[in-house]
C-alpha positions in Angstrom: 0.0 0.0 0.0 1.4 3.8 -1.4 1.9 5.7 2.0 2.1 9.7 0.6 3.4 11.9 3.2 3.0 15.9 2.3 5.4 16.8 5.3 7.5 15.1 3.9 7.2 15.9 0.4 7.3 20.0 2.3 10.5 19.8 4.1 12.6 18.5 0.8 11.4 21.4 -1.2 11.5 23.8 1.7 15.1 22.8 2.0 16.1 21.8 -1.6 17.2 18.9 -0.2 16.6 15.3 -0.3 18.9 15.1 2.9 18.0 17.6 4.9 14.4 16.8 4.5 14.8 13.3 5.3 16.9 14.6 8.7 13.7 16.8 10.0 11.0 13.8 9.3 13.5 10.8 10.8 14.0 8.8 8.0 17.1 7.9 5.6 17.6 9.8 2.9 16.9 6.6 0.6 13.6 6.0 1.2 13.1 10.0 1.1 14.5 9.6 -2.5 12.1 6.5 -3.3 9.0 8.0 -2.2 9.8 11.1 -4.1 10.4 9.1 -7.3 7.4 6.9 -6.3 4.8 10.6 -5.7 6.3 11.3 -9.9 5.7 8.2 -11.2 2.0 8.2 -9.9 1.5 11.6 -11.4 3.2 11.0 -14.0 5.6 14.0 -14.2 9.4 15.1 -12.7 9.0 17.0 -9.2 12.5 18.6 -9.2 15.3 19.3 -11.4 18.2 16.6 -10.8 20.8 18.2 -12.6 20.6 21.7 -10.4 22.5 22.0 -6.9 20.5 23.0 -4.7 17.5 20.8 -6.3 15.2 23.1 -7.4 11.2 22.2 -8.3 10.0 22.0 -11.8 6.7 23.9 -12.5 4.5 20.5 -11.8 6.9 20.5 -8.3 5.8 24.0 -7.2 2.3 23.1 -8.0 2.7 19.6 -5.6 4.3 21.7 -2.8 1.7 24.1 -2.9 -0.8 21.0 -2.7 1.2 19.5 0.4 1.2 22.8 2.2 -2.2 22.9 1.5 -2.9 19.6 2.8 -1.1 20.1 6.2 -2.8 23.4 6.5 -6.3 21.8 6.5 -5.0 18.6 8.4 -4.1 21.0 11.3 -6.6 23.0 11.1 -9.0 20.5 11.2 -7.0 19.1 14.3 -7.3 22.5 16.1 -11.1 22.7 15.1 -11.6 19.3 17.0 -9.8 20.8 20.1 -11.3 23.9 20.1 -15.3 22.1 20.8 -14.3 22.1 24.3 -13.1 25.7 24.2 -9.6 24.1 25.1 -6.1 23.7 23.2 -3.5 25.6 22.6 -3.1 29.3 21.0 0.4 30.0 19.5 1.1 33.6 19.6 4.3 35.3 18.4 5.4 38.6 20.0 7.9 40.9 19.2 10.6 41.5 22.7 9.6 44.4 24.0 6.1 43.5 24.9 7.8 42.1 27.8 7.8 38.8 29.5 6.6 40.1 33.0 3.4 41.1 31.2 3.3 38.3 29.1 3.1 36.7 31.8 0.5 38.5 33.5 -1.4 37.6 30.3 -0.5 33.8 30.6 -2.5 34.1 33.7 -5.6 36.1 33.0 -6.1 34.0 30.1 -5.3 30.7 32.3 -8.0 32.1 35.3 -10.8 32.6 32.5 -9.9 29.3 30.6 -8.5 27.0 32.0 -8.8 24.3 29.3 -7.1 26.4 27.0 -3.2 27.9 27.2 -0.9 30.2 25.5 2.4 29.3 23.8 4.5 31.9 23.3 7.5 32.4 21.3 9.6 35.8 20.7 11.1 37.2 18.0 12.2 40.1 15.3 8.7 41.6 13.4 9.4 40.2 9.9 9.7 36.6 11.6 6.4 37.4 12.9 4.6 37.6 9.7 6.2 34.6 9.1 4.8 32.5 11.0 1.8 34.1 11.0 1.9 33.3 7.0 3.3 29.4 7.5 1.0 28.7 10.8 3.5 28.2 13.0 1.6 31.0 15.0 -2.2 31.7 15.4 -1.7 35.3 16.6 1.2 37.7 16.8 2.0 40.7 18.6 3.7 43.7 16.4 4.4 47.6 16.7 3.0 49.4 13.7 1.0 46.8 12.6 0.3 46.5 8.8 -2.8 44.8 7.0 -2.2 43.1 3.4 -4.0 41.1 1.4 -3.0 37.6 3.4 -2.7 39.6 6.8 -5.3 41.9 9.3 -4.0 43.8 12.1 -6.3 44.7 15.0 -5.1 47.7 17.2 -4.6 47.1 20.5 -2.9 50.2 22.6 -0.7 53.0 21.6 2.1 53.9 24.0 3.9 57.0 24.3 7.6 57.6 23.3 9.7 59.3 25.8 13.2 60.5 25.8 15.7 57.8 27.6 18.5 59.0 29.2 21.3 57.7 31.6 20.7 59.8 35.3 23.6 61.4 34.8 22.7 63.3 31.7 21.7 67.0 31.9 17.7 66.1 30.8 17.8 63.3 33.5 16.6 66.5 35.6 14.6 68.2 33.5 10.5 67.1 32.9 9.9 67.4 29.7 12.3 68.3 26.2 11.5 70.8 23.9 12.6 68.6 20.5 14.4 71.1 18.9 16.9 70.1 21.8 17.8 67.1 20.4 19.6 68.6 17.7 23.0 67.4 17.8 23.0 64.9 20.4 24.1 61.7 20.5 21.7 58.8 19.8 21.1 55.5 20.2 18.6 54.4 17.3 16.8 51.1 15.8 18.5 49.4 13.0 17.1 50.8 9.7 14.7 48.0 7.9 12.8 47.8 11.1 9.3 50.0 11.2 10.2 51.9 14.7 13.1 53.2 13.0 11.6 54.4 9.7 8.8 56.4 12.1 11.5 58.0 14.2 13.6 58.8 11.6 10.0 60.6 9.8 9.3 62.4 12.9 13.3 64.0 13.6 13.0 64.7 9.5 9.7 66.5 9.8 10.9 68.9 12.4 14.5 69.2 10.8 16.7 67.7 14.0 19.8 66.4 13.3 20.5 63.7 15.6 24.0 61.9 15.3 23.5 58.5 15.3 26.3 56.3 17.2 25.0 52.9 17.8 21.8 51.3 16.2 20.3 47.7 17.6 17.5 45.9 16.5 15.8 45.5 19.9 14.8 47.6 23.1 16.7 45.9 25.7 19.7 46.3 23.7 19.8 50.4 23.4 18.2 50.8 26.2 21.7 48.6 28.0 23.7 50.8 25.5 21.7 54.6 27.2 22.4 53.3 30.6 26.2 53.6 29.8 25.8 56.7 28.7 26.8 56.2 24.6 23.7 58.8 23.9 19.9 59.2 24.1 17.2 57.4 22.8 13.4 57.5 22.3 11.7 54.6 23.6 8.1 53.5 24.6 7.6 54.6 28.2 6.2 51.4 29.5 9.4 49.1 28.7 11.6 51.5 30.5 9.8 50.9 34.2 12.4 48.0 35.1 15.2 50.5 34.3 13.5 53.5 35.9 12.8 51.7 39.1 16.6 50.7 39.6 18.1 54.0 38.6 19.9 53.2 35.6 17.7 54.9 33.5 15.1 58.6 33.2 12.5 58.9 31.3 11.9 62.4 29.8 8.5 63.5 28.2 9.3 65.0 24.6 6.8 68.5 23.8 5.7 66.3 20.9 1.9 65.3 20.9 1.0 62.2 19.0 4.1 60.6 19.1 3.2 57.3 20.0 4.0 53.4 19.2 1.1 51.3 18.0 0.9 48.0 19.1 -1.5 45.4 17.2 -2.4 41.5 16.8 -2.3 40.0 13.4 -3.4 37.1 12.1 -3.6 35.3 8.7 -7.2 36.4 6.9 -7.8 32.6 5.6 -7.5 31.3 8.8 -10.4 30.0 10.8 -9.4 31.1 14.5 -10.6 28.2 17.3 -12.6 29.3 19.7 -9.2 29.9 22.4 -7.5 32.2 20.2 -11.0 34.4 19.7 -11.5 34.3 23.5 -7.4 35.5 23.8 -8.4 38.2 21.7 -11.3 39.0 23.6 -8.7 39.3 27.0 -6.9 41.6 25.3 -9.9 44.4 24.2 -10.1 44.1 28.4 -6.3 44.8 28.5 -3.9 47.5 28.5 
């Protein structure tokens, strides 16, 4: 009897490898190879082309892919449907770093207190990687700043948080309660790298009321510059909220900038096609009760 295995037939094109597809689904790169030869002789065409390294799919190939994605998309879909009768299973959200693990956390256990059948698994990472799996299905939900619809994506708002000025104590606006920001002209800063959305927004806002910042050091994450302001290598402007920690053990001030509107929006996306269960609607439903 034919056993036809989509995963399988997913990893080896995901990886353009016989090999390294074989690795991820535990078996020897032989039978990976016969099964694939035994898929093309059923449908009576070539998969992938032999002579290219990496292997690379024909045009029937990237139509079977497509078709095994496809497959495993409504197979675990179907999976999560059954799980989700009892309002239990589990919802896989991917967050960006600075929403925090203590709140997270806090999260973890509202959600847990309200539905206790149901949990949260959650995994961090950089924004584009959150699309990603948002796109794949290796996440039901993620967590972004500046979220951005498309025409396989919606992003739901969820809170806008204010930008402040962060400084080390000892700077000369650690003492001062708010920044005009034409006073930022010539400082030294501490900014995001520049393919990420925080940085593009920053960089709009400096432009549109013609400060010249010099930029020193740029990092792709919070934690990061806000380590890198605490030594005192320049200023920065961060959320408010993910400066507490710091505030709270003196390594770091937070200074209000004159600057109305200049806020970070945070939002949930999720793929449009997808059917949510039932947990991942009620985890959205936590959050409208959140801030």
């Amino acid at each position: 009897m034919w056993f036809w295995d989509p995963r399988l037939f997913k990893e080896i094109a995901s990886s353009n490898s016989m090999s390294k597809g074989a690795e991820v689904c535990g078996i020897s790169q032989s039978a990976a190879t016969q099964h694939v030869k035994e898929v093309e002789r059923r449908l009576r065409t070539t998969l992938f082309d032999r002579s290219k390294r990496p292997l690379e799919l024909t045009e029937g190939g990237k139509i079977y892919a497509e078709f095994s994605r496809e497959v495993l998309r409504l197979e675990e879909q179907m999976e999560r449907s059954i799980e989700a009768l009892e309002g239990g299973g589990a919802v896989r959200v991917a967050s960006i770093y600075s929403i925090g693990l203590t709140e997270m956390n806090r999260l973890q256990e509202q959600f847990a207190a309200r539905h206790p059948q149901a949990h949260l698994q959650v995994e961090y990472m950089r924004p584009d990687r959150i699309y990603e799996s948002v796109l794949n299905d290796s996440a039901d939900l993620g967590f972004v700043s500046y979220p951005e619809s498309s025409r396989e994506i919606a992003a739901i708002p969820w809170r806008l948080e204010e930008m402040q000025l962060a400084v080390a104590p000892s700077h000369p606006f650690a003492a001062r309660t708010e920044v005009q920001p034409w006073e930022l002209n010539g400082q030294d800063f501490i900014a995001f790298d520049e393919d990420l959305s925080i940085r593009r927004e920053l960089d709009r806002f400096l432009r549109g009321l013609s400060i010249d910042v010099r930029v020193v050091m740029h990092f792709d994450n919070i934690q990061t510059i806000k380590e890198a302001v605490a030594l005192g290598n320049g200023i920065a402007i961060l959320p408010a909220r993910t400066m507490q920690t710091e505030i709270e053990q003196s390594r770091l001030a937070a200074v209000r900038l004159d600057a109305p509107g200049l806020v970070r929006p945070i939002g949930v996306v999720h793929r449009k096609r997808k059917t949510l269960t039932r947990a991942a609607r009620a985890f959205l439903d936590l959050l409208k009760c959140a801030d």
